[in-house]
C-alpha positions as CSV (number, residue, x, y, z in Angstrom):
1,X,-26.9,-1.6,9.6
2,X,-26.6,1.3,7.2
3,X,-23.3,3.2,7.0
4,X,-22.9,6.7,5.9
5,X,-20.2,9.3,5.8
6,X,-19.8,11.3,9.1
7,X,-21.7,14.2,9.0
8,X,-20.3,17.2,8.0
9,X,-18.2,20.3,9.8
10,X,-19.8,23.8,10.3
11,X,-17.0,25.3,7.9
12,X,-19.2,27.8,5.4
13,X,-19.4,26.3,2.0
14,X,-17.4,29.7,0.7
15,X,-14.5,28.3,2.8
16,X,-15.1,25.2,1.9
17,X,-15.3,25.6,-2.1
18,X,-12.0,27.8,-1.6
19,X,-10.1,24.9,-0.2
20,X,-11.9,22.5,-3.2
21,X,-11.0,25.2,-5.7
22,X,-7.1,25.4,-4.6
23,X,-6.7,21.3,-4.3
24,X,-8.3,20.9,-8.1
25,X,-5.8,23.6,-9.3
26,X,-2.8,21.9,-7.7
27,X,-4.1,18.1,-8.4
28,X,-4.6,19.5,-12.0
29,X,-0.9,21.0,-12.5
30,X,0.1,17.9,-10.8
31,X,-1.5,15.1,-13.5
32,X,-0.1,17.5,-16.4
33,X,3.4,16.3,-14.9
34,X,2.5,12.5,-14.6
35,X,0.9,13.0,-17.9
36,X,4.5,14.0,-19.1
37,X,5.9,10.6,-17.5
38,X,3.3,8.5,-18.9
39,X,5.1,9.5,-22.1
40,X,8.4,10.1,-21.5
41,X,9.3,6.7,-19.1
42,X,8.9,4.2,-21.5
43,X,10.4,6.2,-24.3
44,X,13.4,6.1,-21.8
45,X,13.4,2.5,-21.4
46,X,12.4,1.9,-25.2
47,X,15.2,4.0,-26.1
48,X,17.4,2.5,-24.3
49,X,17.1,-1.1,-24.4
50,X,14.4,-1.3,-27.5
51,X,12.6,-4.0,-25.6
52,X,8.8,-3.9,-25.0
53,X,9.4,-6.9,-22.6
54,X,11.7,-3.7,-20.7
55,X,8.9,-1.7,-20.2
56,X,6.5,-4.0,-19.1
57,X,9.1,-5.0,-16.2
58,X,9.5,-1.4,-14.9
59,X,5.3,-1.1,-14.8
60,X,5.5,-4.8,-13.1
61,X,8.0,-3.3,-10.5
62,X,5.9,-0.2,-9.9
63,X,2.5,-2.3,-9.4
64,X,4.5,-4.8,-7.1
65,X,5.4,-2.0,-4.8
66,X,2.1,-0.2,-4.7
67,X,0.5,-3.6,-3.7
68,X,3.1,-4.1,-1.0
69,X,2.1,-0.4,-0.1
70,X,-1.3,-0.8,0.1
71,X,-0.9,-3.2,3.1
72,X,-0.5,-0.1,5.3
73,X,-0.9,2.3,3.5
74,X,-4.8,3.1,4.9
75,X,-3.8,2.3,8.1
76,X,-1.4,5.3,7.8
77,X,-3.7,7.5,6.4
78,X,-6.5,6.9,8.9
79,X,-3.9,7.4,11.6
80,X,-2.3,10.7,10.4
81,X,-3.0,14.3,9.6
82,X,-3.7,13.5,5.5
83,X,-2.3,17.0,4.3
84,X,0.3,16.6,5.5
85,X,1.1,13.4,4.5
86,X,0.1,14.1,1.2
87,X,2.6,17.2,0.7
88,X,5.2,14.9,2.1
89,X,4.7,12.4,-0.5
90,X,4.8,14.7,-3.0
91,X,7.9,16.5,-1.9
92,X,9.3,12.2,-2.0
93,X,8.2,12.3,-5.8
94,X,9.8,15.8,-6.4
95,X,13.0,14.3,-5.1
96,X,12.7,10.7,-6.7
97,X,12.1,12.0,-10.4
98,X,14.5,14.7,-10.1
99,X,17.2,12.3,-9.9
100,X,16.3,10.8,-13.2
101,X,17.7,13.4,-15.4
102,X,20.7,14.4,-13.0
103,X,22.0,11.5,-12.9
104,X,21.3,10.8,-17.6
105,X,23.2,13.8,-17.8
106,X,26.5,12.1,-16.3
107,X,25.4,8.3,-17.8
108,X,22.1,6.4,-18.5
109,X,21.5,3.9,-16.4
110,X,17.9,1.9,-16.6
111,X,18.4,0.4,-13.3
112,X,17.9,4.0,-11.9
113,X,14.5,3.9,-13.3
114,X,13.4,0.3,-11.8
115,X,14.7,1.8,-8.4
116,X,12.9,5.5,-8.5
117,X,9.9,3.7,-10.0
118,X,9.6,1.1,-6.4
119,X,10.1,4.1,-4.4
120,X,7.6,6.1,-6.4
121,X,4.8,3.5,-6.1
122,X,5.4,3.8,-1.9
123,X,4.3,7.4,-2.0
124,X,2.3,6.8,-5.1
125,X,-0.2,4.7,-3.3
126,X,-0.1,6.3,-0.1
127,X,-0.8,9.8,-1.7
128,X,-3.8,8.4,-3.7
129,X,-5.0,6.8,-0.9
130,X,-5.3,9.9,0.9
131,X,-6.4,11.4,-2.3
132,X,-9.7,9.5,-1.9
133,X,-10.5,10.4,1.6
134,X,-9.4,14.0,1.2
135,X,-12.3,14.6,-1.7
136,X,-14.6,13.4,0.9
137,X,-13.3,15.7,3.7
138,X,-13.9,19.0,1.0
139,X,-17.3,18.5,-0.5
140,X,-20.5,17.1,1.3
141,X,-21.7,13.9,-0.1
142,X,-24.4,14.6,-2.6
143,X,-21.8,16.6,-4.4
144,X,-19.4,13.8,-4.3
145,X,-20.2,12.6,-7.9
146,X,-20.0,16.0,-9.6
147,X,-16.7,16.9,-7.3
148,X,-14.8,13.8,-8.6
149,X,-16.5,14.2,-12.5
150,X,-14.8,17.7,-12.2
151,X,-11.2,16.4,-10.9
152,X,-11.1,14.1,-13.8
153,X,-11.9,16.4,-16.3
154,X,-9.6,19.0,-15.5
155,X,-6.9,16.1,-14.8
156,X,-8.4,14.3,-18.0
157,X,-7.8,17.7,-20.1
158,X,-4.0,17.7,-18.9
159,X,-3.5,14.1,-20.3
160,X,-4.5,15.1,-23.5
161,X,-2.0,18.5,-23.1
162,X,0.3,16.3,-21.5
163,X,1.1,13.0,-23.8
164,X,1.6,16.3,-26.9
165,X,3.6,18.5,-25.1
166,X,5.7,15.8,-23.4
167,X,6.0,13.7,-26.9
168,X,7.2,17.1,-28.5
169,X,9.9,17.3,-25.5
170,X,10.9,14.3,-25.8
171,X,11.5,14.6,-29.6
172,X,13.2,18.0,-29.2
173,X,15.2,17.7,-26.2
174,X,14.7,14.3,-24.8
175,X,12.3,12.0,-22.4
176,X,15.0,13.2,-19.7
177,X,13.5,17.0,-19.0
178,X,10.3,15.6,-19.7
179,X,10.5,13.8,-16.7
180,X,12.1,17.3,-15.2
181,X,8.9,18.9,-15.9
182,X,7.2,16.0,-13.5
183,X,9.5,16.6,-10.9
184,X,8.5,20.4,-10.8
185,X,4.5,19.6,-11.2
186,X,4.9,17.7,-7.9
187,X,6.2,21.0,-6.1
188,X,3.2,22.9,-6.9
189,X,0.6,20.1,-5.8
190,X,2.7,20.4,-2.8
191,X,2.1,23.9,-2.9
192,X,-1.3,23.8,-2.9
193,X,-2.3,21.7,-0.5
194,X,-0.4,23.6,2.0
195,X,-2.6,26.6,0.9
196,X,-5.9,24.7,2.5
197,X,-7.4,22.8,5.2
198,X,-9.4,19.5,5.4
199,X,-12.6,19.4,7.5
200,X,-11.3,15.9,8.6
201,X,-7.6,16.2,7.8
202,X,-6.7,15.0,11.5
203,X,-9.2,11.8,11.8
204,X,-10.5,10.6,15.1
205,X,-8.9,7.6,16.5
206,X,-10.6,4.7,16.0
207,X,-12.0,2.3,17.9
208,X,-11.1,-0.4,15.9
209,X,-7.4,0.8,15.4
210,X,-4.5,-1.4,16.0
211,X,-1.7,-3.1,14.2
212,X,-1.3,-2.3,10.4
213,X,-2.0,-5.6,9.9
214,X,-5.2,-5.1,12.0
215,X,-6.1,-2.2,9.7
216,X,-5.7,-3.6,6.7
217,X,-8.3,-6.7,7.6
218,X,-10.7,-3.8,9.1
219,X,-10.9,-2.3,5.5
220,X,-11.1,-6.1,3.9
221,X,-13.7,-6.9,5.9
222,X,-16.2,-4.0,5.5
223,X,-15.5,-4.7,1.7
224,X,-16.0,-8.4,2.0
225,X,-19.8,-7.3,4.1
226,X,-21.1,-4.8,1.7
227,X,-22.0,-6.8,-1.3
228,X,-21.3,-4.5,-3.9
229,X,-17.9,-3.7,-2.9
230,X,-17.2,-7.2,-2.4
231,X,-18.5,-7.8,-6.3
232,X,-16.8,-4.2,-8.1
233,X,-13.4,-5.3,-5.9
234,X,-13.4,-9.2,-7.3
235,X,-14.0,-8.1,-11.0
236,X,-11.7,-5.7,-11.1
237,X,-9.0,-7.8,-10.3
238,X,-9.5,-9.6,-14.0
239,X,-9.6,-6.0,-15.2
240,X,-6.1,-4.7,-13.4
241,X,-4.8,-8.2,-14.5
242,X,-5.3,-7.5,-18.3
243,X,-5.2,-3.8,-18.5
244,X,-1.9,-2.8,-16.8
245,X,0.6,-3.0,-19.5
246,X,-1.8,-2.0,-21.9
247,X,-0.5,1.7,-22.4
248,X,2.9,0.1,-22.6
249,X,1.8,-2.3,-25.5
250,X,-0.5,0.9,-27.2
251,X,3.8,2.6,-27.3
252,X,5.0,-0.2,-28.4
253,X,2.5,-0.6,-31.1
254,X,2.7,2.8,-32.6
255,X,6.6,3.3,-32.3
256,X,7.5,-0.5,-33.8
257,X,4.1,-2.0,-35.4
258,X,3.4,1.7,-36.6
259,X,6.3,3.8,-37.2
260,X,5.6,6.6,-35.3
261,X,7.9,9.0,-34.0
262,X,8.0,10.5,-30.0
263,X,5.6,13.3,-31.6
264,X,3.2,10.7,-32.9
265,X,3.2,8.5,-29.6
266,X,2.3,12.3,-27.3
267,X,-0.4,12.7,-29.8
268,X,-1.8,9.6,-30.1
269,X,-2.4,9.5,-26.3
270,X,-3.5,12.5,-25.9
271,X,-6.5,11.3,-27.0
272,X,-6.7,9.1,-23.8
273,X,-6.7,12.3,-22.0
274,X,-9.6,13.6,-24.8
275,X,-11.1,10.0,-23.9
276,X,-11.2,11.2,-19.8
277,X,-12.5,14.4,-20.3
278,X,-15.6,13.0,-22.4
279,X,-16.1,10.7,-19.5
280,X,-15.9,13.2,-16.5
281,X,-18.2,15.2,-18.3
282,X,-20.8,12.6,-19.3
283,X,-20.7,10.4,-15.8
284,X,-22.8,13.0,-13.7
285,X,-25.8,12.9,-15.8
286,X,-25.3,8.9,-17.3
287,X,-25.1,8.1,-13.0
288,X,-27.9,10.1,-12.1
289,X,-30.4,9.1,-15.1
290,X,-29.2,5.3,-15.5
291,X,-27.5,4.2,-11.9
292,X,-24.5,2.5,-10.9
293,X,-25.1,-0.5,-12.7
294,X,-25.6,0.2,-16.1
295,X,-22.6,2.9,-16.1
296,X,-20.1,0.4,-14.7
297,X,-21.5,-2.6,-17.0
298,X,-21.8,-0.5,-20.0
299,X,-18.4,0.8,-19.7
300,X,-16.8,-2.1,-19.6
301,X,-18.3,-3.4,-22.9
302,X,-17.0,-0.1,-24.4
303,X,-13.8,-1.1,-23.3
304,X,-13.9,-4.9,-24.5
305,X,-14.9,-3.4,-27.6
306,X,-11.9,-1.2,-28.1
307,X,-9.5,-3.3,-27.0
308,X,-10.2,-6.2,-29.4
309,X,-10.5,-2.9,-32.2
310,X,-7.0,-2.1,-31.3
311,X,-5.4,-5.6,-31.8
312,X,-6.6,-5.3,-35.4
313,X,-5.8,-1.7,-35.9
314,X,-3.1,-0.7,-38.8
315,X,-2.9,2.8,-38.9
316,X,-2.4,5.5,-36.1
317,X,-5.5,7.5,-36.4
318,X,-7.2,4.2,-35.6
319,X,-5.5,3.3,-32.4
320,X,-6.3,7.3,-31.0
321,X,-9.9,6.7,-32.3
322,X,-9.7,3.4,-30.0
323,X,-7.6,4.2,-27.1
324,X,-10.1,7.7,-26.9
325,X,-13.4,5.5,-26.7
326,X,-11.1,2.9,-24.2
327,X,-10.4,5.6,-21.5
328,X,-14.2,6.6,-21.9
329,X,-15.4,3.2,-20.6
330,X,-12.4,3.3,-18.1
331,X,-13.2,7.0,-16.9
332,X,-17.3,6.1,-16.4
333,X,-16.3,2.8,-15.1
334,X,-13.4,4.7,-12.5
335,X,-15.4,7.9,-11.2
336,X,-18.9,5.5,-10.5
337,X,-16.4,3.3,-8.7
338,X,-14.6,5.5,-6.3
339,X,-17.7,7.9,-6.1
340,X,-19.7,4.5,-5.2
341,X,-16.9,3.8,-2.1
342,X,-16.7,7.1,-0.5
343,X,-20.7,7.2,-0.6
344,X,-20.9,4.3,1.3
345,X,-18.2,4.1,3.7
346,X,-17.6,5.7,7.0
347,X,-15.1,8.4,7.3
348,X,-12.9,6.7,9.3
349,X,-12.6,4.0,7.1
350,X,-11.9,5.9,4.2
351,X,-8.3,5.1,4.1
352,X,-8.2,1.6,5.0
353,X,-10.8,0.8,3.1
354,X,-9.3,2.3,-0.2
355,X,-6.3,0.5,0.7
356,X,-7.6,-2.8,0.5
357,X,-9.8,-2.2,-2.2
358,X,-6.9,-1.1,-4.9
359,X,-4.3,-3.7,-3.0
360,X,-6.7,-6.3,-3.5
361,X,-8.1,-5.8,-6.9
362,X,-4.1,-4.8,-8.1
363,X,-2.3,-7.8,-6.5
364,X,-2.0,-9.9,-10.0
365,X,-1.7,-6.5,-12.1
366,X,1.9,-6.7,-12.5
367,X,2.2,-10.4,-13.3
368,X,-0.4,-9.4,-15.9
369,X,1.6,-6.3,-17.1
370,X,4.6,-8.5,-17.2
371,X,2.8,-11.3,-19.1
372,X,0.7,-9.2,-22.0
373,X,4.2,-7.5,-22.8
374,X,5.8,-10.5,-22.9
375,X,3.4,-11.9,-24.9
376,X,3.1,-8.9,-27.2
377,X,7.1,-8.8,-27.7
378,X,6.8,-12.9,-28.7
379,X,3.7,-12.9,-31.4
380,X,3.0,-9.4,-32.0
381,X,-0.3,-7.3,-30.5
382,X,-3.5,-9.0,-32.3
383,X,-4.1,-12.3,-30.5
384,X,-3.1,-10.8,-27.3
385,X,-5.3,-7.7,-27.3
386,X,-8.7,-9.7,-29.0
387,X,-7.6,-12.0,-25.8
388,X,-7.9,-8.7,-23.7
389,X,-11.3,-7.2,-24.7
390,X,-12.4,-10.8,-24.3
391,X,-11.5,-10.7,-20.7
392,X,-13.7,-7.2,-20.2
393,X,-16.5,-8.4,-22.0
394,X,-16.6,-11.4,-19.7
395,X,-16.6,-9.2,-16.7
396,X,-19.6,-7.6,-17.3
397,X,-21.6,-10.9,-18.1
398,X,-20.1,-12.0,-14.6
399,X,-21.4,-9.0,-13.1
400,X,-25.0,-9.1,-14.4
401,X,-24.9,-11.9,-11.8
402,X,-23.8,-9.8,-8.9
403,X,-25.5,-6.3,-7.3
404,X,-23.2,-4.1,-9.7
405,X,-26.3,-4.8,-11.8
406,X,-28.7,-2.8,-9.7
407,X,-29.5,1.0,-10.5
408,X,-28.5,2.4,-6.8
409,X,-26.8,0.2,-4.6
410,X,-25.8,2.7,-2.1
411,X,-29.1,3.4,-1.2
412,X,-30.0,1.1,2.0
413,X,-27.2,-0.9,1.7
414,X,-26.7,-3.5,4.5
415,X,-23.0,-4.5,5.3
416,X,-23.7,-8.6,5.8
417,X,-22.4,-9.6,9.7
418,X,-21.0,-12.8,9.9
């Protein structure tokens, strides 16, 4: 049987590219102030302790929470009115991160950051979930591609604003009201999505709807039938296992192995953000002339590539040369990928179908994170990363195997019965 998204509402598409408009504009703001955490977290813990092993733990804790989250997480989405769900989980953020620097002010204390960090990921995962299906409840489907390229550019052009403004902030007046400056971005995502509506914002019960439990195996199965899914979500477990901690290792690297100061760190990943941007704005035209398959393959070798590059990089213009061409592959790789799941499943779905897919392909991430830091801290960043683009480049010979390789899996695709 062929599955396609639910048809859509008689809303005018003025109405409807207001709402899109006012969402992109808040989700924008909003990654500017995770870009500033991105930054200004690990300089906290690195600061702090000095321990790369440190940092990997607190990313560990934070993918160990969003896995646990994304057990019912869809189920919760699928049951609720999304908006406001979403602005609820933002206003959690706002409160979470806004601790942070109260509390420095008075005494540091890392084990505040392990705490906010759990709690976070609850309302991290939930809200990205949501995320997902709200895209496909503002734009009709054969606009789903360009809708998503746009998101991530706009959200790819504040991680390269981001990383710079928050390393300068850091370096002038400390990671602390960096992380202020997150807190704040989460008030005006909140903002905006009060400001609009969602064609499916309240979504149908449905039939299938019972336990969270019972949700979570209604999204694993419809990944485990459709072929494709079944393929991208197995891969990109190895990928989440080996990539995780790799922006905490990239710090490390530059700050230790390097030399570089806050201001060199912000710059040096703002090209990840430059990286993004290039991506977003290439994946529209790359999907439509090449298909799914060779995107997602070739994206990955682009990555391997990198990676390995990066374990043998000495100087600092190198590793933003490296980590820009990284988050390339990772930004083709990410937009074919979700754009891929919302084309194919059923709205009602959505949720609990994004919820398995990034529980299931995340559950060993943080055991990775943990690992490659580890590791990193013990014999230094070579043999580990060469290890790491290893790992990508053997994904993609994998996949040649496996229906990724075709040009447009979505069209007629059969969900197996069994």
């Amino acid at each position: 049987m062929t599955h396609s998204p639910a048809p859509s509402s008689a809303a005018p598409r003025s109405a409807t590219d207001r709402d899109f408009t006012v969402f992109w504009f808040g989700q924008t703001l909003s990654e500017l102030g995770n870009a500033f955490a991105l930054v200004a977290l690990p300089l906290l813990v690195l600061h702090a302790t000095g321990s790369v092993a440190q940092m990997g733990l607190l990313t560990a804790v934070a993918g160990a929470a969003s896995i646990v989250t994304g057990v019912f997480a869809g189920s919760v989405v699928d049951r609720l009115d999304r908006r406001r769900l979403m602005i609820g989980c933002d206003l959690a953020r706002m409160a979470l991160f806004g601790l942070i620097p109260v509390v420095w002010a008075v005494s540091p204390q890392v084990w505040l950051l392990f705490v906010v960090m759990a709690f976070n990921s609850v309302f991290e995962m939930t809200f990205r979930i949501a995320y997902v299906t709200a895209v496909a409840s503002l734009v009709d489907a054969d606009r789903l591609v360009a809708a998503n390229g746009r998101l991530e550019t706009t959200n790819a052009v504040a991680f390269i604003a981001g990383p710079v403004l928050a390393g300068a902030v850091s370096g002038w007046w400390g990671p602390t009201v960096a992380i202020a400056v997150n807190a704040g971005s989460f008030a005006v995502s909140a903002l905006a999505l009060a400001a609009i509506r969602l064609r499916r914002g309240q979504p149908a019960p449905a039939p299938d709807a019972g336990s969270v439990r019972e949700g979570f195996l209604v999204g694993f199965r419809f990944l485990w039938r459709t072929p494709v899914l079944r393929a991208v979500t197995l891969l990109l477990t190895m990928i989440s296992f080996v990539s995780l901690g790799l922006i905490d290792v990239v710090i490390y690297h530059l700050r230790t192995g390097l030399g570089g100061t806050d201001g060199v760190v912000g710059l040096a990943l703002g090209a990840a953000g430059a990286g993004t941007v290039v991506a977003a704005v290439l994946v529209p035209g790359l999907r439509r002339r090449l298909g799914f398959g060779p995107c997602w393959l070739g994206s990955y070798v682009l990555c391997g590539i990198s990676v390995a590059l990066l374990g043998l990089s000495g100087s600092v213009p190198a590793v933003a040369v490296l980590v820009l061409l990284y988050t390339v592959g990772m930004g083709v790789a990410g937009i074919c990928s979700m754009s891929l799941r919302q084309a194919i499943t059923p709205d009602h779905l959505l949720g609990r179908v994004t919820s398995a897919f990034w529980t299931l392909h995340t559950a060993l991430a943080p055991l990775g994170a943990a690992a490659l830091t580890a590791l990193v801290g013990a014999v230094g960043v070579r043999g580990p990363l060469l290890a790491v683009g290893g790992v990508f480049l053997a994904v993609v010979v994998i996949g040649l195997a496996t229906p990724i390789r075709r040009r447009f899996p979505e069209h007629g695709q059969e969900i197996l019965r069994r």
